[in-house]
LUMKOL-197037 format. One record per residue (C-alpha): y, z, x. Coordinates in pm, whole numbers, padded with zeros to 5 digits, always signed. Layout:
YZX;...
! end
This chain:
+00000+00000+00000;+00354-00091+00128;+00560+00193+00205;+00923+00131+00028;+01277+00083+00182;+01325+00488+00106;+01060+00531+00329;+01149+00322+00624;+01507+00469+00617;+01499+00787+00476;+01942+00799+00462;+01939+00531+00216;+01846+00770-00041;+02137+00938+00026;+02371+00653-00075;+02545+00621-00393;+02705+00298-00587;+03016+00416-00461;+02949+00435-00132;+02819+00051-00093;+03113-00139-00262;+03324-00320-00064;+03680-00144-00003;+03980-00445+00023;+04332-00313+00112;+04538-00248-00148;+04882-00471-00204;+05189-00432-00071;+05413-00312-00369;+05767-00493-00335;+06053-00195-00374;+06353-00399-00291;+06369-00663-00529;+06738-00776-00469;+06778-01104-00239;+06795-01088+00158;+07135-01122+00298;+07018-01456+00492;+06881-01692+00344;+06599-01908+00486;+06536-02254+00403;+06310-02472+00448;+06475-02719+00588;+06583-02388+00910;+06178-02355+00924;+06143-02726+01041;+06425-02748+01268;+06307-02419+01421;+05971-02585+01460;+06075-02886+01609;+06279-02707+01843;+05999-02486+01932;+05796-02818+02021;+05808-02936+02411;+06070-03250+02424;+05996-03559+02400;+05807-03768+02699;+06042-04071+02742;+05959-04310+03065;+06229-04257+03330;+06531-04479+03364;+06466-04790+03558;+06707-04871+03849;+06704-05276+03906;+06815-05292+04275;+06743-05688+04366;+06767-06014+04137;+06344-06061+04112;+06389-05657+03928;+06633-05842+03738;+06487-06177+03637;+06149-05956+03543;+06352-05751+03276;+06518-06020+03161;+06209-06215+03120;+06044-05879+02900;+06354-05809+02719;+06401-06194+02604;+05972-06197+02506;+06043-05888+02334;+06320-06019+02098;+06145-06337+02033;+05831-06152+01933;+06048-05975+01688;+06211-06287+01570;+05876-06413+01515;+05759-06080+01331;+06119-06090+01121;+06238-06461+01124;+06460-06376+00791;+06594-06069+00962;+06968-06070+01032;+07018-05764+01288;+06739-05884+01535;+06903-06195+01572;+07242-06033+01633;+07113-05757+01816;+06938-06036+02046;+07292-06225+02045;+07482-05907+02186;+07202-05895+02460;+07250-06170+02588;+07656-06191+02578;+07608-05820+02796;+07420-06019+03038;+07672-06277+03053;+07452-06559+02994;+07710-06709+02712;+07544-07005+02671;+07227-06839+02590;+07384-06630+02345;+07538-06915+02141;+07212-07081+02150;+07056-06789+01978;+07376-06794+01722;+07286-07160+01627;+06918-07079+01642;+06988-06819+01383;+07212-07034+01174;+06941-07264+01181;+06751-07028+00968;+06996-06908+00705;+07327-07129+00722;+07447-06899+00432;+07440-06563+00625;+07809-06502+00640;+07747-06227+00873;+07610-06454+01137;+07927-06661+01112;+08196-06400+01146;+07969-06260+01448;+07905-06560+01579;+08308-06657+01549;+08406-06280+01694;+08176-06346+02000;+08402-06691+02110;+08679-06539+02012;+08620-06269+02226;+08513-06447+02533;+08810-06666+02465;+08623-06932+02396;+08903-07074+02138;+08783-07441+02086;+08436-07290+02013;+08533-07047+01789;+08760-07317+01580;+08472-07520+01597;+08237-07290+01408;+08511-07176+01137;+08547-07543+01071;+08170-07495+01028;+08147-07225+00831;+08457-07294+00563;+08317-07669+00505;+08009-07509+00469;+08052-07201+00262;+08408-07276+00092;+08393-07002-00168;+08352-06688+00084;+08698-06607+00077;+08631-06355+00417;+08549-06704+00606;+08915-06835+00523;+09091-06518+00554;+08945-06454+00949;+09045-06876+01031;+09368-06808+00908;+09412-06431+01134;+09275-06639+01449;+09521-06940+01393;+09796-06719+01356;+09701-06473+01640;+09706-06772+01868;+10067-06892+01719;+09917-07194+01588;+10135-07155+01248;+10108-07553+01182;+09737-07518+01235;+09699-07178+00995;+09876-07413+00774;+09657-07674+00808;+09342-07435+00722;+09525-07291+00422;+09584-07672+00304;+09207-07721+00368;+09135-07388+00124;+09354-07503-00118;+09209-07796-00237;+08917-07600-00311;+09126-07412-00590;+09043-07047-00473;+09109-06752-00702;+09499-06567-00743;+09481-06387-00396;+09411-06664-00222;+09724-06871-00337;+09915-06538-00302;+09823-06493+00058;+09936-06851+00126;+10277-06781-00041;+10315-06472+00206;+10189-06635+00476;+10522-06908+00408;+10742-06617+00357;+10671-06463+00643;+10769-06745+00837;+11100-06791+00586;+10967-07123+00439;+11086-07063+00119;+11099-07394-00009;+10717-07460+00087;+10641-07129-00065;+10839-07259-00395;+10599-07553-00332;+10310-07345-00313;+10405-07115-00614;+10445-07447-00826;+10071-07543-00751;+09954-07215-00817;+10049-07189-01148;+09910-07590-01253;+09598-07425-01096;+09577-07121-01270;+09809-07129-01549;+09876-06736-01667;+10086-06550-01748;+10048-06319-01414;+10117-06616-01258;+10413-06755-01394;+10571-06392-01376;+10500-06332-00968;+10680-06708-00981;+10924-06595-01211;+11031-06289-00992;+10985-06471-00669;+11290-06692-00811;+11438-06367-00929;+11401-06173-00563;+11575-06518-00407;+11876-06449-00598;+11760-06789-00811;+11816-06702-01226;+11850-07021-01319;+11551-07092-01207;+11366-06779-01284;+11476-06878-01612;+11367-07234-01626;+10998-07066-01509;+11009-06872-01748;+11101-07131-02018;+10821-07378-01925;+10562-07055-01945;+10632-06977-02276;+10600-07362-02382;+10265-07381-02218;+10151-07026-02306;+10293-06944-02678;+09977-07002-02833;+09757-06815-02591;+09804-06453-02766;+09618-06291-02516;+09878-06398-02246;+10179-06447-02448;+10253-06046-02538;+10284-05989-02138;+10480-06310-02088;+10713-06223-02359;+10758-05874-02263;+10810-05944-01951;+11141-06249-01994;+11273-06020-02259;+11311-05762-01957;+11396-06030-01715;+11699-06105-01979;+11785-05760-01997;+11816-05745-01619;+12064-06009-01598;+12258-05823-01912;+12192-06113-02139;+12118-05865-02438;+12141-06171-02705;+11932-06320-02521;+11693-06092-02457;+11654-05994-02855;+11623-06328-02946;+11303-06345-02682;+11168-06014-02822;+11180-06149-03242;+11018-06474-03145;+10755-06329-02999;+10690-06068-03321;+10682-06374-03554;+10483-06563-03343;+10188-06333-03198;+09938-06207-03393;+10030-05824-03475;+09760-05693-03385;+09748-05780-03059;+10155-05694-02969;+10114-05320-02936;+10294-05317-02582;+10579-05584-02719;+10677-05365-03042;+10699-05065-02803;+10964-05240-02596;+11142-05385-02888;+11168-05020-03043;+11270-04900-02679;+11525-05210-02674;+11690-05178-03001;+11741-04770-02939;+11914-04876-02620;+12170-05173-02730;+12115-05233-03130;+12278-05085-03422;+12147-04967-03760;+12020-05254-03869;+11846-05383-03514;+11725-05036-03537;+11530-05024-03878;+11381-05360-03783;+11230-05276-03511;+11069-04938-03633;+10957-05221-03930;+10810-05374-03652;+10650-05094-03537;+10489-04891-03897;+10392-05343-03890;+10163-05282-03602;+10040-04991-03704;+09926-05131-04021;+09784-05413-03848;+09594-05187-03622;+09429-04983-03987;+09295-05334-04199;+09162-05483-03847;+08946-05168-03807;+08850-05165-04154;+08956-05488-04380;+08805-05317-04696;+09070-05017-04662;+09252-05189-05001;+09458-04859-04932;+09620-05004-04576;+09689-05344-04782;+09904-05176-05070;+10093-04979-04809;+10144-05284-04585;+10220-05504-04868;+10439-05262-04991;+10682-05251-04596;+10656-05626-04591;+10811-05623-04952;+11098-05383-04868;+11156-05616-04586;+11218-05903-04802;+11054-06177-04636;+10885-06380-04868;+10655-06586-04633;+10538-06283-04448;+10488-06122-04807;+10243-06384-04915;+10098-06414-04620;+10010-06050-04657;+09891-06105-04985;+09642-06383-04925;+09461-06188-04598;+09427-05879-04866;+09243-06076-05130;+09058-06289-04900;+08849-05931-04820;+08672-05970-05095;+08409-05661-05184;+08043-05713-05065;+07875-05573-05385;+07885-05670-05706;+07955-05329-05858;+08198-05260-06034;+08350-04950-05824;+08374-05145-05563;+08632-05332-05720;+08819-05176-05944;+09062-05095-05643;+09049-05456-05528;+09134-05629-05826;+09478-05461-05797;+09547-05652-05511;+09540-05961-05717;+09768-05797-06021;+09994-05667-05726;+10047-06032-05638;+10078-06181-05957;+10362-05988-06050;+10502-06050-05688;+10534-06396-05761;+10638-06351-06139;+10888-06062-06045;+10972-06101-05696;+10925-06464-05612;+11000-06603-05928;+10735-06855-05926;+10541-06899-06238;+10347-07195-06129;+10184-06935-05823;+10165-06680-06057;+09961-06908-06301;+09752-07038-06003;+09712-06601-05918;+09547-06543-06200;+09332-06855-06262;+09197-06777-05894;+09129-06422-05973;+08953-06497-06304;+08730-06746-06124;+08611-06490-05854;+08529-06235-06078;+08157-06180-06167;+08187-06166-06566;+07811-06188-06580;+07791-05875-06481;+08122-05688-06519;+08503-05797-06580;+08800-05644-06629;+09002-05664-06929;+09348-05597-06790;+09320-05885-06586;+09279-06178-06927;+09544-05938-07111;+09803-05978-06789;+09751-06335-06794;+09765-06381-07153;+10123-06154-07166;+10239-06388-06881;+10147-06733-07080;+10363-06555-07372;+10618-06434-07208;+10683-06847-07056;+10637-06918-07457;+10317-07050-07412;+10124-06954-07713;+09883-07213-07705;+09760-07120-07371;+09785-06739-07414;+09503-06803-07708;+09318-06989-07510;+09279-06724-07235;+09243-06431-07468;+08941-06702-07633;+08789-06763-07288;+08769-06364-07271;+08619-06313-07551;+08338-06605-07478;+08284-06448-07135;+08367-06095-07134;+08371-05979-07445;+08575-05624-07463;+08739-05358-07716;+09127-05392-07529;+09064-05749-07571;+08975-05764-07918;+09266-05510-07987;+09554-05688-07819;+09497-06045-07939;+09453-05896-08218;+09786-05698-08245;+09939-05968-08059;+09833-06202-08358;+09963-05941-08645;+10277-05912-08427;+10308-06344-08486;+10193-06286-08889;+09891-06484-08864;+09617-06329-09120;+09423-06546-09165;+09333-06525-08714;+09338-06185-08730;+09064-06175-09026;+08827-06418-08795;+08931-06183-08467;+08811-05892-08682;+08505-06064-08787;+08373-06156-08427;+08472-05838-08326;+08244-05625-08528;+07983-05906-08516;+08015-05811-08136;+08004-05439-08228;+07904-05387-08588;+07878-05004-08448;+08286-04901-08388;+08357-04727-08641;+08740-04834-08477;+08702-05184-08565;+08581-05122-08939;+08852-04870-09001;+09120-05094-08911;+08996-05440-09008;+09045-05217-09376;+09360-05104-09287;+09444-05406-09207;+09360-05559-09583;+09446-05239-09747;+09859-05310-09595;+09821-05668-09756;+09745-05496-10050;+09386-05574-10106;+09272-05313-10222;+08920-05463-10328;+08928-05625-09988;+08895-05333-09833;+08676-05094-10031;+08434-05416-09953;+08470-05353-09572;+08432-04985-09604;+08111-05030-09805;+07971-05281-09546;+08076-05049-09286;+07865-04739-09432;+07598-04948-09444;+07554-05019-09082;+07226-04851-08973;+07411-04730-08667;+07757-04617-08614;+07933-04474-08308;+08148-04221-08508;+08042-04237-08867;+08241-03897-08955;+08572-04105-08860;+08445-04369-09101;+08403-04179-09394;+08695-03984-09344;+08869-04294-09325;+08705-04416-09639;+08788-04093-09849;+09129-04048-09765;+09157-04446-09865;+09033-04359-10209;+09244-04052-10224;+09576-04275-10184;+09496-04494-10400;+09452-04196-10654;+09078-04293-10764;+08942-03912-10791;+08597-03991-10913;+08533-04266-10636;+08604-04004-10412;+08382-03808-10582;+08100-04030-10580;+08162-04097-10171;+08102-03720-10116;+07800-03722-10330;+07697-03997-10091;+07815-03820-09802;+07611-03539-09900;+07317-03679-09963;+07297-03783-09577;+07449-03452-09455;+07482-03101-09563;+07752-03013-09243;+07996-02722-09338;+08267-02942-09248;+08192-03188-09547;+08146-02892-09816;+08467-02768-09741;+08654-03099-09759;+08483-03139-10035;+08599-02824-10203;+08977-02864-10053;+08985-03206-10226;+08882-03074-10559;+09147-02783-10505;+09457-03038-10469;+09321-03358-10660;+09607-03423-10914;+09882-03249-10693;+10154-03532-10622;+10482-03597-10826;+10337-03611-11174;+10168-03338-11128;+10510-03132-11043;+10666-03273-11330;+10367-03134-11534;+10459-02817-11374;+10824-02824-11488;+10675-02905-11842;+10465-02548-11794;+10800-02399-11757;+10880-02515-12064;+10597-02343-12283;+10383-02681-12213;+10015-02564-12110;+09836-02859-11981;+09905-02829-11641;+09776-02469-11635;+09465-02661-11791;+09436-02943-11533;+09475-02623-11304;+09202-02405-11390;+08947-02745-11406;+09043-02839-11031;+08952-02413-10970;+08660-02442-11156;+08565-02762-10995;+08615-02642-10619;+08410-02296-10721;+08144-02525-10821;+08146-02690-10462;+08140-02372-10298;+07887-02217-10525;+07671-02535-10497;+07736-02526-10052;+07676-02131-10073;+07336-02154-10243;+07230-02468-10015;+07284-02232-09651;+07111-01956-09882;+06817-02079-10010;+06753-02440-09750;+06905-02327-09446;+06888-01924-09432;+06916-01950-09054;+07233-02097-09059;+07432-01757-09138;+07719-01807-08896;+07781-02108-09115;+07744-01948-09425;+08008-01673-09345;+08231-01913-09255;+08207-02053-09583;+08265-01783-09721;+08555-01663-09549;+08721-02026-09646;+08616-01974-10030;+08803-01654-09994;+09110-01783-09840;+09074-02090-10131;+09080-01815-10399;+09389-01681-10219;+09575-01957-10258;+09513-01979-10610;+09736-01708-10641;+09720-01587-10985;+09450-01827-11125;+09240-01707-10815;+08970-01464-10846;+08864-01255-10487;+08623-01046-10670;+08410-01316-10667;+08396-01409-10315;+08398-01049-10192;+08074-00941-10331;+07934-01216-10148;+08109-01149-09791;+07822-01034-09551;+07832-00737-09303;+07889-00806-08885;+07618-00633-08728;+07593-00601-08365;+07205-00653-08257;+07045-00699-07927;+06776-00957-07798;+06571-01034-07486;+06636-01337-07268;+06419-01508-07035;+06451-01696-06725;+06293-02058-06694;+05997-01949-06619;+05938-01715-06874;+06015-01385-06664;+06207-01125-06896;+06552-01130-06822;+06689-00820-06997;+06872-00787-07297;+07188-00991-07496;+07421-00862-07741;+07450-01109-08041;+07663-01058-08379;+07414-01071-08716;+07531-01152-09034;+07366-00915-09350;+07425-01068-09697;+07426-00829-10003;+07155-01021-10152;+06901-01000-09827;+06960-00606-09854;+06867-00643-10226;+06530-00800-10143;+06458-00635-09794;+06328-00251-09822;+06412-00241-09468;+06774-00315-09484;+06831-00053-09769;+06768+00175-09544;+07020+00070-09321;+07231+00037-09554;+07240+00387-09632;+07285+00444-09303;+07586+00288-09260;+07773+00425-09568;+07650+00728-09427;+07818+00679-09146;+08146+00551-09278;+08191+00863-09490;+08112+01067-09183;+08387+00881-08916;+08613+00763-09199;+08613+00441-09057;+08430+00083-09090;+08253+00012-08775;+08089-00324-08753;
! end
């Protein structure tokens, strides 16, 4: 049997768990937290280390001491830099870098063989040209160095830099005919602004002002702008020259006037050249044909200087126009940003009309309405179509031009969408102008026109009224006709179409109109209607057809409102002159008039009564109503004075009780509790058990407080 591990080392079972783990150091807890004083970078860690390192083994410096040393460097320099140039044909700095070499050696003409070697490889290199050109120039190899500028300009004309250095070199030698020569030669190739500019100093340097005159003149056939003709325009100016600065300045507005994007500076610009020479006529003349003739949107800087201009040397009036000018450009600037801003129009429309100016006026006019909404809605252009009754009366009013009026409106009408909306001022504007030039014929015919396209209630009502104004009856009977064929509903049109027949005395006319009119299955206001029809029986004293019409009325509504008409009609039927002389006969001992009084009493109670037992016994739930009834009965009776009888009424008058109900929200969740007024008639407490009680209560009550609570 094997012994066990106890028994080969008896210490091990001495050991514990504890005693055979494996003990690591503990952390280091930080203390300090805050940040060291120095920083240390990475960036100090690397340089440290590469200082650190052991330098750098470089071969030592070679000393040549006789010409084979020599020749064998040479020989491994120049194989060096043609292995490169064969590793990097395309690249520039080896094949300057190889150039410089060889112009330290001395060995010139090897140098300028690698210069044309390299132009061989990129001719359009500029570098390699201005080096190549510095090198002769530097060995003062002049001819050479004239040669390859001519090379380089007739090869690359458009590098300015080429140019510019042929020019310095010319002139550095004295050779002024010769710089001239070159700038002749750069010339014909029509270079940009700086490089006629540098031409003209180069001449005024040398005080050739004629031949810089010269020069100025081609530069501005070449590039004609208005920079340009304003550094010629001063040049004459600084030469003590105003007549010609002036005549410059004259031939750049001819050639520039319709280039608005130039024209504002060129303007500017001789206004202030005018002002210079004190020529203030002159000058204000410049700045109001430029405001009439540029664009105003785009002569912000020019109405500026006018306003600045006129506060210097105008008066009042020179003033006013030119802050006109300015509140112009302002304007300008709001409808370019947004043309469908009818807002900006009416207030620009409305400066240009103060001013007076009837060209600028319509011109106004016509660049409002030619913004012309996007969507056929309505809303969208109910401002808009202003714009066009704005200009209409312009020319009616203002201008005093009826045939452009005329033509205003016809081109309005036409643009309007009538299909699917219209406006009805417009056709009644245009109608009132026709009659207003005593053109009836064509006023009807654009009123007509409305009516077959855009059929409207103003339209119907002012050709109508216009033809009752004229007396024709017979038109307004057919207007009336279409109209409520067009809208047999409006209760408007029926009302007056019998008003209309009922002031022409037909009388039978007009109860048939009213009869068709009640007999319309729909009708926008029918209450209106049979109001209208009642109190048209009434004067016309025929009681029982009045009579009958509430009947009628009643029998398609039982509305409080009707059942006290009803009863207030009975009350004063009878009561208009003869009835006051009946009363004067009463006076006299005569008693029928207290007769026909007590039947129109009896007949009213008998309205009430019949109203007051419809809300009790068909409509018990309607007891706000009923009061009310009751408290008009009452007042009724009042006015009956002696003939009246309040005992009547007042056993019938119900009790205000204040009660309380729950409420709920949407949902159905209990809201709390309402206070609501409650009406209790005598005869409910009669028939309720309940109520009795309560209404012992209450008397109990009122002889206990002495008072009548409700």
């Amino acid at each position: 049997m094997a012994s066990s591990a106890k028994d080969a080392d008896p210490n091990l079972g001495f050991l514990t768990k504890r005693d055979t783990e494996v003990k690591l150091p503990r952390p280091t807890r930080v203390k300090n937290k805050t940040p060291a004083s120095i920083q240390i970078t990475a960036e100090q860690i690397l340089r440290e280390a590469r200082e650190r390192q052991e330098p750098e083994i470089r071969p030592p410096k070679q000393k040549i001491t006789d010409p084979t040393e020599l020749g064998d460097y040479r020989l491994r320099r120049r194989k060096e830099f043609e292995d490169k140039i064969r590793r990097a044909r395309w690249n520039t700095r080896v094949w300057v870098k190889y150039a410089e070499w060889e112009e330290n050696q001395k060995d010139f003409a090897r140098a300028r063989s690698v210069w044309e070697r390299s132009l061989e490889v990129d001719y359009r290199e500029r570098t390699i040209w201005l080096k190549y050109a510095e090198f002769e120039m530097r060995n003062r190899f002049v001819n050479h160095a004239r040669n390859v500028w001519d090379r380089a300009v007739s090869l690359l004309p458009r590098v300015d830099q080429l140019w510019y250095k042929y020019i310095h070199m010319e002139e550095m030698l004295g050779n002024v005919a010769g710089a001239r020569q070159v700038f002749e030669r750069w010339m014909d190739w029509q270079p940009d602004r700086e490089g006629w500019l540098s031409y003209i100093k180069f001449e005024l340097r040398y005080g050739e002002i004629d031949r810089a005159r010269q020069v100025f003149e081609r530069f501005v056939m070449c590039h004609p702008r208005a920079t340009a003709w304003i550094r010629y325009a001063k040049f004459e100016m600084k030469n003590g020259e105003i007549a010609r600065a002036r005549a410059v300045y004259e031939r750049a507005v001819d050639l520039l006037s319709g280039e608005e994007d130039e024209a504002e500076e060129l303007f500017v610009a001789f206004a202030e050249f005018e002002e210079k020479c004190k020529e203030i006529d002159r000058a204000r003349c410049i700045y109001k044909f430029a405001l009439d003739h540029i664009p105003k949107g785009r002569a912000e800087e020019l109405y500026k200087k006018y306003v600045a201009f006129e506060k210097q040397y105008g008066d009042r009036e020179g003033i006013e126009d030119a802050i006109v000018g300015k509140r112009r450009f302002q304007y300008e600037d709001e409808v370019r940003k947004n043309p469908l801003n009818y807002d900006s129009w009416f207030d620009y429309i409305r400066l240009e009309e103060n001013v007076g100016n009837k060209d600028m006026i319509r011109e106004v006019y016509e660049r409002a309405i030619s913004n012309v909404p996007p969507a056929e809605e309505k809303r969208y252009w109910q401002r808009y179509i202003y714009l066009w009754i704005n200009y209409a009366l312009y020319e009616e009013l203002g201008a005093e031009d009826m045939d452009r009026t005329r033509d205003v409106y016809r081109e309005c009408i036409k643009l309007i969408p009538h299909k699917k909306f219209s406006f009805a001022k417009i056709w009644l504007l245009a109608a009132q102008f026709e009659i207003r030039q005593k053109s009836l014929k064509a006023a009807r015919q654009m009123l007509g026109n409305a009516i077959g396209m855009a059929p409207k209630d103003k339209i119907f009502k002012k050709y109508i009224e216009i033809e009752l104004q004229l007396g024709n009856i017979d038109r307004c009977r057919t207007l009336y006709e279409k109209y409520l064929e067009w809208a047999p509903a409006n209760c408007y049109a029926w009302s007056k179409y019998a008003e209309l027949e009922r002031s022409l005395s037909e009388t039978e006319r007009a109860r048939g109109i009213f009869e068709l009119a009640i007999a319309q299955p729909t009708l926008d206001m029918p209450e209106l209607l049979w109001k209208a029809y009642i109190d048209f029986e009434i004067s016309e004293s025929e009681f029982e057809r009045t009579r009958q019409l509430y009947e009628r009325l009643l029998d398609r509504t039982k509305h409080l409102k009707v059942w006290i008409s009803y009863a207030k009609f009975e009350a004063s039927a009878g009561l208009d002159g003869s009835d006051r002389d009946g009363k004067a006969e009463l006076e006299n001992g005569d008693i029928s008039y207290q007769e026909q009084q007590i039947e129109r009493i009896q007949r009213c109670r008998s309205v009430f009564e019949r109203a007051f037992d419809y809300f009790r016994t068909s409509a018990p739930e309607l007891k706000e109503e009923r009061a009310m009834l009751l408290e008009e009965w009452l007042n009724t009776e009042t006015g009956f004075a002696d003939l009246g009888d309040l005992s009547l009424v007042q056993k019938k008058l119900p009790r205000k009780v204040k009660r309380k109900r729950a409420i709920s929200l949407e949902d159905g969740a209990p809201a709390g509790y309402e206070e609501y007024i409650d009406y209790i008639f005598p005869d409910e407490v009669a028939i309720a058990p309940n109520l009795k009680i309560l209404e012992a209560a209450y008397k109990w009550k009122k002889q206990k407080t002495g008072s009548d609570e409700d």
